[in-house]
C-alpha positions as CSV (number, residue, x, y, z in Angstrom):
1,X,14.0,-6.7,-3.3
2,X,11.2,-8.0,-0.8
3,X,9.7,-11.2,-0.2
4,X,6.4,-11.8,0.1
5,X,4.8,-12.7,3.6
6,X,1.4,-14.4,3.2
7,X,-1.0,-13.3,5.5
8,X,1.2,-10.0,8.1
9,X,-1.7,-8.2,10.2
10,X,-0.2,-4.3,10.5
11,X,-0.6,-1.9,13.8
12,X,-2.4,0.9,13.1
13,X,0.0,3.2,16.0
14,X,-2.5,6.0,16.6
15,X,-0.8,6.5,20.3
16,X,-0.6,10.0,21.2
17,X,3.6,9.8,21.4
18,X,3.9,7.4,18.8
19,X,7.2,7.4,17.4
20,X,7.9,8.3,13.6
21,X,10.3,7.8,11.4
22,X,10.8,11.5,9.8
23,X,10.9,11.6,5.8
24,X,9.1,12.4,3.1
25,X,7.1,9.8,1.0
26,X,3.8,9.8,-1.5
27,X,0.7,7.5,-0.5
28,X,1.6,5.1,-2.9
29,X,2.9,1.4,-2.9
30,X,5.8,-0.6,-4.4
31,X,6.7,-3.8,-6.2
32,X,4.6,-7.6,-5.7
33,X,4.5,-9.1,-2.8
34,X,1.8,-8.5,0.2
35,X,0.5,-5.7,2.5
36,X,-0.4,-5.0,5.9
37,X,-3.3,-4.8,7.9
38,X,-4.7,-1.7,9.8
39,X,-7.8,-1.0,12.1
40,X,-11.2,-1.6,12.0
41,X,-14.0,0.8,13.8
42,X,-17.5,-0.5,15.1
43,X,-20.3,2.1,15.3
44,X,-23.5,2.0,16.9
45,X,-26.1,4.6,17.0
46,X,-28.6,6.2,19.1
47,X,-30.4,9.4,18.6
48,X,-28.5,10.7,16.1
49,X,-25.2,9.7,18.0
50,X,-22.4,7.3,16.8
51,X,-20.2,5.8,19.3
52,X,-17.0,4.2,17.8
53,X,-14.8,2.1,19.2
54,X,-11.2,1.4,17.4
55,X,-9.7,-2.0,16.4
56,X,-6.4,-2.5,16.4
57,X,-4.9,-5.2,14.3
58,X,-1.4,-6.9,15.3
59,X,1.5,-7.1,12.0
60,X,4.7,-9.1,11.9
61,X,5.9,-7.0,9.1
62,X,8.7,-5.2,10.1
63,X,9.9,-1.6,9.2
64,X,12.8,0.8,10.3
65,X,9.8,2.7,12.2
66,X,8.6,-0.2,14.0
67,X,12.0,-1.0,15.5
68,X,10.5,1.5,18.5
69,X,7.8,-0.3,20.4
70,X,5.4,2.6,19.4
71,X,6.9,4.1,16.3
72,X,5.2,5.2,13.2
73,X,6.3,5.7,9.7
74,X,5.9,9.4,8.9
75,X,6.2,10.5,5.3
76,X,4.9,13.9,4.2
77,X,5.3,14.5,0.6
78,X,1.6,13.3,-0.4
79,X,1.2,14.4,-4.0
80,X,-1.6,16.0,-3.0
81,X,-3.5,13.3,-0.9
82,X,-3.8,13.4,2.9
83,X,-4.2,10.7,4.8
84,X,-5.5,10.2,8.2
85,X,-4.3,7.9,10.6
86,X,-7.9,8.3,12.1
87,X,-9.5,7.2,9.1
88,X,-11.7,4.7,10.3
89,X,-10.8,1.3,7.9
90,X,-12.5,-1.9,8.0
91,X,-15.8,-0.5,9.6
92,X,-18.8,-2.3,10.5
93,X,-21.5,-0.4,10.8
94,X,-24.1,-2.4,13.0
95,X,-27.8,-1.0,13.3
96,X,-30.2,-2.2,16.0
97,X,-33.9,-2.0,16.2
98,X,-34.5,0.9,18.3
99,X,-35.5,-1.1,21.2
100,X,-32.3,-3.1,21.1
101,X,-30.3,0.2,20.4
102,X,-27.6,0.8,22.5
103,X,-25.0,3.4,22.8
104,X,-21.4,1.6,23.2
105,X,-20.8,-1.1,20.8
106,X,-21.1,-5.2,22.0
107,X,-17.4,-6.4,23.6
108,X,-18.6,-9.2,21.9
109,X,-19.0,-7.4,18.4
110,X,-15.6,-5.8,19.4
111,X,-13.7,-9.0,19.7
112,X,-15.1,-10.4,16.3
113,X,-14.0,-7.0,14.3
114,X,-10.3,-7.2,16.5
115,X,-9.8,-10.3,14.3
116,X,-9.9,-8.2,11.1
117,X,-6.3,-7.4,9.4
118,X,-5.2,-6.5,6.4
119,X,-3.5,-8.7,4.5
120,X,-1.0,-8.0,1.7
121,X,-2.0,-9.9,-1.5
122,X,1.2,-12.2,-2.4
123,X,1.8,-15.7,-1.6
124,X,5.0,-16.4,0.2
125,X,7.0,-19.8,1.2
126,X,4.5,-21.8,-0.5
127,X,1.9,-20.3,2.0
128,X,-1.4,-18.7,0.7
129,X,-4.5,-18.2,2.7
130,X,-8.0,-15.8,1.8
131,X,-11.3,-16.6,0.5
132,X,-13.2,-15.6,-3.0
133,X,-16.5,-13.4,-2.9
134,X,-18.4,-14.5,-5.6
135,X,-21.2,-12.0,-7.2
136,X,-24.0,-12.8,-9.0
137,X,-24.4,-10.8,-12.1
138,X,-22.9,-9.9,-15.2
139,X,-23.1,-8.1,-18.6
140,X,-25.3,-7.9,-21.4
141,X,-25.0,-5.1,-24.3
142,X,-24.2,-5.6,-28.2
143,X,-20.7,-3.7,-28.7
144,X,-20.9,0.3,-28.5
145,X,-23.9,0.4,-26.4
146,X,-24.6,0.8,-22.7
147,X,-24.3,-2.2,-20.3
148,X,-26.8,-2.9,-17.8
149,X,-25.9,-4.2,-14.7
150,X,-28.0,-6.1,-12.7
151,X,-26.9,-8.3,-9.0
152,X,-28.9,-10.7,-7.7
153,X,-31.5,-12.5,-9.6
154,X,-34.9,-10.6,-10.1
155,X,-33.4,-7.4,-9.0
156,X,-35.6,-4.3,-9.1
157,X,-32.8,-1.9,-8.7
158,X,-32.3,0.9,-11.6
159,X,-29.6,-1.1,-13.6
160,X,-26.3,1.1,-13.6
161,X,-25.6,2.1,-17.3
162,X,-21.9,2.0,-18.5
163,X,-20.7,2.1,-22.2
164,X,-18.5,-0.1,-23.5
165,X,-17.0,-1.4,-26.6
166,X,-16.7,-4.3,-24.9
167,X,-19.9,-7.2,-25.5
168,X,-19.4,-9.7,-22.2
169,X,-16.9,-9.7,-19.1
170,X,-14.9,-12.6,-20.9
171,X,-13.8,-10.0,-24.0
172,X,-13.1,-7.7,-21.6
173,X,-10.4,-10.1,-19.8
174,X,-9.3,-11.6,-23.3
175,X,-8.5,-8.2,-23.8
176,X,-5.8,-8.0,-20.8
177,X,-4.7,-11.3,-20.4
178,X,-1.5,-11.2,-21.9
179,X,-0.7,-7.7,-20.2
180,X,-1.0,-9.6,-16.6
181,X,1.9,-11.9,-16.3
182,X,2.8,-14.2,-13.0
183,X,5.8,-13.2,-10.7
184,X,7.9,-15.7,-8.7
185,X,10.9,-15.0,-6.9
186,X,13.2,-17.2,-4.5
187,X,14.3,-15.5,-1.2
188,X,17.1,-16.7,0.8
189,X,15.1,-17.3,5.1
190,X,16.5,-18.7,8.0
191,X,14.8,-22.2,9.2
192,X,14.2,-22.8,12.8
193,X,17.5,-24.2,12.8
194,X,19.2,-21.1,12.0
195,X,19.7,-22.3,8.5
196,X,19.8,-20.1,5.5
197,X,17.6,-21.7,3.0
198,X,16.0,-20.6,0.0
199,X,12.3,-19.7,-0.1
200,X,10.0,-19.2,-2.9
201,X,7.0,-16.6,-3.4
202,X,4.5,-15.4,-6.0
203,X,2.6,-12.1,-6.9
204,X,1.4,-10.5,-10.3
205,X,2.7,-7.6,-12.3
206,X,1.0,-5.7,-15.3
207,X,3.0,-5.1,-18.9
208,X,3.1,-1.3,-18.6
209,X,5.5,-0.1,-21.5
210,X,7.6,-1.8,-24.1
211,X,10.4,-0.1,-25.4
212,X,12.3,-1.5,-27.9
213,X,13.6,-4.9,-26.1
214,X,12.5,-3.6,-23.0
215,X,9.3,-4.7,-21.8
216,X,8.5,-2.9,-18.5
217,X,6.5,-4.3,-15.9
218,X,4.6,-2.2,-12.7
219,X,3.8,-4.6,-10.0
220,X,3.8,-4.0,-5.7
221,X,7.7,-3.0,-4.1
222,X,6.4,-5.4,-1.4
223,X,6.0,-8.4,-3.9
224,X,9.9,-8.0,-5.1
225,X,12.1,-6.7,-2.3
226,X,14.8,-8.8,-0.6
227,X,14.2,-11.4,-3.9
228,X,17.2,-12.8,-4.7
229,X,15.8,-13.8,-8.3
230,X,12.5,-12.7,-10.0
231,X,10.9,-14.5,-13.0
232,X,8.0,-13.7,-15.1
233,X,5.5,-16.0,-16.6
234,X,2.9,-14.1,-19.4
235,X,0.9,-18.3,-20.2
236,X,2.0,-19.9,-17.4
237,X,4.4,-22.6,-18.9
238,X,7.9,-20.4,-19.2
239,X,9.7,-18.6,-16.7
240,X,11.8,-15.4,-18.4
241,X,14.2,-13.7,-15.5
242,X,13.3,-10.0,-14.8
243,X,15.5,-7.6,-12.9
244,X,14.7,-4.7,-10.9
245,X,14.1,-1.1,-12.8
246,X,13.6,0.7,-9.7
247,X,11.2,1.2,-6.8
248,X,8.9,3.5,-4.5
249,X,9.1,2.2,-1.1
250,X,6.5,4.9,0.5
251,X,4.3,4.4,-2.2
252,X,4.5,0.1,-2.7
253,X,5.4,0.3,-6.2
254,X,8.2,-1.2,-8.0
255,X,9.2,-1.8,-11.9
256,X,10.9,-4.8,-13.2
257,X,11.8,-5.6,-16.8
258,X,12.8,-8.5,-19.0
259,X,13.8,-9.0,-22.7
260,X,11.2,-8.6,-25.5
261,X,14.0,-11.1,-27.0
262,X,13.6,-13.6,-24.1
263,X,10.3,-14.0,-24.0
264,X,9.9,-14.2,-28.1
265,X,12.5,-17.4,-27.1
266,X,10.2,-19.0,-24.4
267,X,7.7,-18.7,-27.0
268,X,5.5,-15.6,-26.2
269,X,5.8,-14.1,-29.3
270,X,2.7,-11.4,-28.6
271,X,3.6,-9.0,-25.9
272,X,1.5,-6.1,-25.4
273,X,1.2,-3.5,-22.8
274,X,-2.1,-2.6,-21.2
275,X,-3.2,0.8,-21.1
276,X,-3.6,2.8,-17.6
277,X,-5.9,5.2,-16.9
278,X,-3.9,8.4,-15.8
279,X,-6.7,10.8,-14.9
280,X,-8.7,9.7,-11.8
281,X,-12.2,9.1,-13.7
282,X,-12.9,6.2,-11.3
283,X,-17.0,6.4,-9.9
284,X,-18.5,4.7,-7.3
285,X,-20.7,2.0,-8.2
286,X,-18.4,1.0,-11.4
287,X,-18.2,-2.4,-11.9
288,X,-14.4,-3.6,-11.8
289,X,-12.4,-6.6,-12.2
290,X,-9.0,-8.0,-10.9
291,X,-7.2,-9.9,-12.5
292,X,-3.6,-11.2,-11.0
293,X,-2.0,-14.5,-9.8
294,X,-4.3,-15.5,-7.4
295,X,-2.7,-18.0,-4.4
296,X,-0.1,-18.2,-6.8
297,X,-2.3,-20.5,-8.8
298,X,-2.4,-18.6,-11.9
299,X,-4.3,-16.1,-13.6
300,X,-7.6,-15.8,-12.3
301,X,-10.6,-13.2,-12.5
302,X,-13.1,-11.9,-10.0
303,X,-15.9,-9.3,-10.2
304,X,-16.9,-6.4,-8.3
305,X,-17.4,-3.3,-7.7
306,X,-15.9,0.0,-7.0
307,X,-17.1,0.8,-3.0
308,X,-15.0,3.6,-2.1
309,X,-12.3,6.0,-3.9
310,X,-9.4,8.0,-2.5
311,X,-9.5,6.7,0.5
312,X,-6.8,7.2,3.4
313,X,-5.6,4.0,4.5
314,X,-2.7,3.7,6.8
315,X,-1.1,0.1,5.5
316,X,2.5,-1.3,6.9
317,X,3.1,2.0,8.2
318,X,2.8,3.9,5.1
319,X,0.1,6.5,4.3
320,X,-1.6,5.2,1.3
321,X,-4.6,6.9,-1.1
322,X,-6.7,3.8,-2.4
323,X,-9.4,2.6,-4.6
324,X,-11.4,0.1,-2.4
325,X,-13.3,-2.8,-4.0
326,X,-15.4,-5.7,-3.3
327,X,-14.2,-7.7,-6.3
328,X,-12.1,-10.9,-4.7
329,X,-8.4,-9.8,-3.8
330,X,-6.1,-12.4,-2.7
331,X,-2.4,-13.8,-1.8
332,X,-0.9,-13.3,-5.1
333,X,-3.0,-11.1,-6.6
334,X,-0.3,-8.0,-5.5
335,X,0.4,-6.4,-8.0
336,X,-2.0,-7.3,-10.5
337,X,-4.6,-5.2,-12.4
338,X,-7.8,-3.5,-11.1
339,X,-9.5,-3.4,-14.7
340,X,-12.5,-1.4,-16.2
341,X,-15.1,-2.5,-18.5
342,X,-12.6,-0.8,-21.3
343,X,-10.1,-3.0,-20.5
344,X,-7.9,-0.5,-19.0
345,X,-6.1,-0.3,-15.8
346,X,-7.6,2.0,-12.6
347,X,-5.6,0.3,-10.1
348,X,-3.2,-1.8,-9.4
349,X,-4.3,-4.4,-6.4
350,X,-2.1,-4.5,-3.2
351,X,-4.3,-5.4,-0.1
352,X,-7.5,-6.5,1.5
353,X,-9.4,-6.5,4.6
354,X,-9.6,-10.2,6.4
355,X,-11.4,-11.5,9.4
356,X,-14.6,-13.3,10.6
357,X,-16.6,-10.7,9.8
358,X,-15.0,-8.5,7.2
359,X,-15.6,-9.4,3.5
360,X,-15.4,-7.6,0.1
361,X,-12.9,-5.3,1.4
362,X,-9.7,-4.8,-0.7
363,X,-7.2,-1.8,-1.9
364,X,-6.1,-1.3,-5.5
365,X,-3.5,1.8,-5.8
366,X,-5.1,4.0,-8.1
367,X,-3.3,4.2,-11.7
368,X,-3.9,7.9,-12.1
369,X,-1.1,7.8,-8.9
370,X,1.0,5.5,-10.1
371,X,1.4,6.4,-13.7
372,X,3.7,9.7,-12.6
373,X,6.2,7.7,-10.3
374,X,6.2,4.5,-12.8
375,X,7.2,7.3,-15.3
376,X,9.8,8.4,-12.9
377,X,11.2,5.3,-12.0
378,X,11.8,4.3,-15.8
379,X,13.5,7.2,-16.2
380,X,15.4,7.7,-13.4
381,X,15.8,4.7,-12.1
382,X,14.2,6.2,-9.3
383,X,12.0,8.2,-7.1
384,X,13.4,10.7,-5.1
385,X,12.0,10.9,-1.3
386,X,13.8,13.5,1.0
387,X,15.3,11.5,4.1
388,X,16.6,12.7,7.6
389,X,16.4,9.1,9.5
390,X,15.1,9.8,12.8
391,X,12.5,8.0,15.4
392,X,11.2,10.7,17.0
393,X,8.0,11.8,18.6
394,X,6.0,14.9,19.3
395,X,6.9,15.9,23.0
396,X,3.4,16.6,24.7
397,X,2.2,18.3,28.0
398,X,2.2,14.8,29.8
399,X,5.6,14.3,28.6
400,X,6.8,17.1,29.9
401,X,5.4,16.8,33.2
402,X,6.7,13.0,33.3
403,X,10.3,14.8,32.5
404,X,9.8,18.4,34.6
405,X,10.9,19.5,30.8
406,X,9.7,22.8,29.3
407,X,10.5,22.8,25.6
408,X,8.5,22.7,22.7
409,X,9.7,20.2,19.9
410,X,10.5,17.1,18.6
411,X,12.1,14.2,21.1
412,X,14.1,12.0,19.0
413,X,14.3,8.5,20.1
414,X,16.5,6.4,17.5
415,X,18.7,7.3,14.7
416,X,18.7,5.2,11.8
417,X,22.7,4.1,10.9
418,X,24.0,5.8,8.5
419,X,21.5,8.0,7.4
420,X,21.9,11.5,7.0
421,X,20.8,12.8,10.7
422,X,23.7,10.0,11.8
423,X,26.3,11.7,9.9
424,X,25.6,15.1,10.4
425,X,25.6,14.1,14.0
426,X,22.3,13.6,15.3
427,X,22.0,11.0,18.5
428,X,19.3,9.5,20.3
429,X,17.4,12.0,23.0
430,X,18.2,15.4,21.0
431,X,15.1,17.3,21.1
432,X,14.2,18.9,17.7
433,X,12.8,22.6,18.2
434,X,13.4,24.1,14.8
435,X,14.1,23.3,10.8
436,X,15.4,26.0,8.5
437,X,14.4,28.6,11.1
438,X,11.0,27.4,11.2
439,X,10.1,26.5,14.9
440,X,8.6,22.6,14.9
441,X,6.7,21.3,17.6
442,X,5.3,18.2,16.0
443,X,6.6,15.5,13.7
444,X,4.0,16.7,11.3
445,X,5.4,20.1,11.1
446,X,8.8,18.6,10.4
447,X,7.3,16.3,7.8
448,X,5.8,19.1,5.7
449,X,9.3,21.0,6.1
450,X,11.4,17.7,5.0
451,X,8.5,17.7,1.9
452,X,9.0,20.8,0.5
453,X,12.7,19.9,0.4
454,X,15.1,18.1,-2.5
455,X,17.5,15.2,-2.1
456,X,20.8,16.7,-1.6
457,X,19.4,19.9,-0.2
458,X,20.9,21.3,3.0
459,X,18.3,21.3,6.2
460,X,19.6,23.4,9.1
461,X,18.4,21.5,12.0
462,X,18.2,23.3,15.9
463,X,18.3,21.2,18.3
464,X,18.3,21.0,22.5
465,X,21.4,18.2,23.7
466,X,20.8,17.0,27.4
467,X,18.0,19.1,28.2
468,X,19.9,22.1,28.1
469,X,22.7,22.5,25.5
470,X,21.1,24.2,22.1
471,X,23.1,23.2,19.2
472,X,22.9,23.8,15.3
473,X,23.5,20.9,12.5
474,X,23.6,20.8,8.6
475,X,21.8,18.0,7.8
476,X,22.2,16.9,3.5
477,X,18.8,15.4,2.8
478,X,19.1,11.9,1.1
479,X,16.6,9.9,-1.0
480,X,15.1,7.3,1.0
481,X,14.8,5.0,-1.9
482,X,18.2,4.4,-2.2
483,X,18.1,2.6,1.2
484,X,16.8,-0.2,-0.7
């Protein structure tokens, strides 16, 4: 389990030779706790043409890939979604009267949007930081009919219409309330006197399933890992222990669980589980709400609404597919519910977009992607990602004139200890060149090859030792989850 880092800016590695850390993951997220950060993109036209200039964001969230100065997580198995660590994220799009048009975007524009990061949603240490966007607007319908949604006051926009059994915002959160409980969890930190001391952090978590005593909870991997204890409150007086069901690292999504029994005895005697939308039925425009643990505060709800769907975001070096959302996201709102006006679950919130000039931007993990591996992980105890363990990087023409090499593959430059390339005997400057007979010449052809394998299967692995010495190796795939 994870503790949660209050505000952690993320590199968005889009270097050429950017080192990867070969397995295969979903685009999903885990347990509470926070996110990263990733790049912005500034565009300015002229004639027709867009000039874009990147933005990269700094992190001091640490992974296994970002142990190499230019490394990259690499996951492949994608449940369907592709994501592209050129998707621009966090863009501005600035439009100048045609006499002020120019065709490079401002350095002074640039340096404002270089401040942007994104910021994982859990309060840690104490710590909390973020700002509320407040909307003017709201709902009014008699129950069964459509809503009409107006912003701004006077608005002469075409209301968008939206039925709902639902008669005002407030019956709509009465409805979930009880489903979105508080997470804390004490970490054990070292001080700047090299002292191990315990630390404290907060995120949310959504009832998801009860079963029999069992009450299940979904909430982000990132809000819960490295926690030495977690604890759930449903009102905001009791604290009920919770332990750990399983988790999705690649996909930031964890399940914890505590005792119908125990909570009955803190005196929560009605505990209900929220329902989650499984098919993706999400629409742009749709008004949405999150609800979570915001700052670590307590419950709180903000309004917005949906801005973008299935979007590829690249967040703490994993490849993520996300609902993106003006509503208010915060510290301590990981983990908690992205609602619709039926009261039912669309996302679950794990990051947002912060900086000077960046607002309304944050990323809910859409439910119809989560339901299948929350499923899994109650029943397994589990989610099962194919691992070799390698920092490696695609070996391009530069690279080979740099090296007077002539070999197309893979150049691995770490192996993780004791993972499965480490014991079938894998070392640092092997070059990669095939996988099951299939020739590889890039980390994303291995990816798709590590993919379409099981844990436990075998992955014959040809490789090039010292520049010159071709070798074959056995490699037995492991789960990568079970790192954790």
């Amino acid at each position: 389990m994870s503790d949660f880092e209050n505000e952690r800016d993320i590199n968005e590695e889009i270097a050429e030779n950017s080192d990867a850390l070969v397995e295969s993951g979903e685009m999903f997220t885990e347990e509470h706790s926070e996110k990263p950060a990733e790049s912005g993109e500034i565009v300015s036209e002229e004639n027709g043409e867009a000039m874009t200039e990147e933005v990269k964001a700094d992190t001091e969230h640490t992974s296994f890939a970002e142990k190499s100065e230019s490394g990259e997580s690499a996951f492949t198995e994608f449940s369907g979604q592709s994501a592209s660590q050129d998707e621009p994220h966090a863009g501005a799009v600035i439009l100048t009267p045609k006499k002020h048009r120019k065709k490079k975007a401002s350095g002074k524009a640039a340096a404002i949007l270089a401040g942007a990061a994104v910021i994982c949603c859990s309060v840690g240490f104490g710590m909390g930081a973020g700002g509320y966007l407040n909307k003017i607007g709201g709902i009014t319908a008699t129950s069964g009919s459509d809503v009409s949604l107006q912003y701004g006051e006077g608005a002469e926009n075409t209301p968008i219409e939206y039925t709902t059994n639902f008669t005002s915002i407030k019956d709509v959160f009465d409805a979930v309330e009880d489903s979105i409980v508080n997470i804390s969890i004490k970490v054990s930190t070292t001080n700047m006197w090299l002292e191990t001391v315990e630390a404290t952090g907060s995120g949310s978590g959504i009832i998801y399933k009860i079963d029999g005593d069992d009450v299940y909870i979904v909430t982000n991997n990132h809000v819960v890992e490295n926690a030495n204890t977690v604890s759930v409150s449903v009102t905001g007086e009791e604290q009920v222990n919770a332990t750990l069901v399983g988790r999705d690292v690649q996909n930031d999504l964890a399940v914890i669980k505590v005792s119908k029994a125990d909570l009955n005895a803190a005196g929560v005697s009605d505990v209900k589980a929220v329902e989650f939308v499984s098919e993706d039925t999400a629409e742009m425009g749709e008004t949405v709400l999150a609800i979570g643990n915001a700052l670590g505060d307590g419950k709180s709800i903000t309004q917005g609404i949906i801005s973008a769907k299935n979007k590829a975001v690249k967040i703490d070096n994993k490849n993520l597919t996300v609902i993106q959302t003006d509503a208010a996201v915060n510290p301590g709102n990981s983990g908690g519910a992205l609602v619709n006006l039926d009261a039912k679950v669309i996302g679950i919130n794990t990051a947002k977009i912060g900086g000077t000039v960046v607002e309304g931007t944050g990323y809910a993990i859409p439910s119809y992607i989560a339901v299948g591996i929350v499923n899994q992980i109650i029943s397994n105890g589990t989610v099962e990602r194919p691992y070799l363990g390698v920092v490696c990087f695609t070996i391009t023409d530069s690279f080979k004139q740099m090296y007077n090499l002539d070999i197309d593959g893979i150049f691995v430059r770490e192996v993780e200890q004791g993972s499965a390339a480490e014991k079938a005997g894998l070392i640092a400057s092997d070059i990669i060149t095939a996988a099951n007979g299939t020739p590889v010449k890039s980390q994303e052809e291995l990816q798709k090859i590590i993919s379409a394998s099981k844990v436990g299967d075998t992955l014959k692995i040809d490789y090039i030792r010292n520049g010159q010495e071709k070798k074959t190796v056995d490699v037995i795939l492991e789960n990568y989850n079970e790192k954790f």
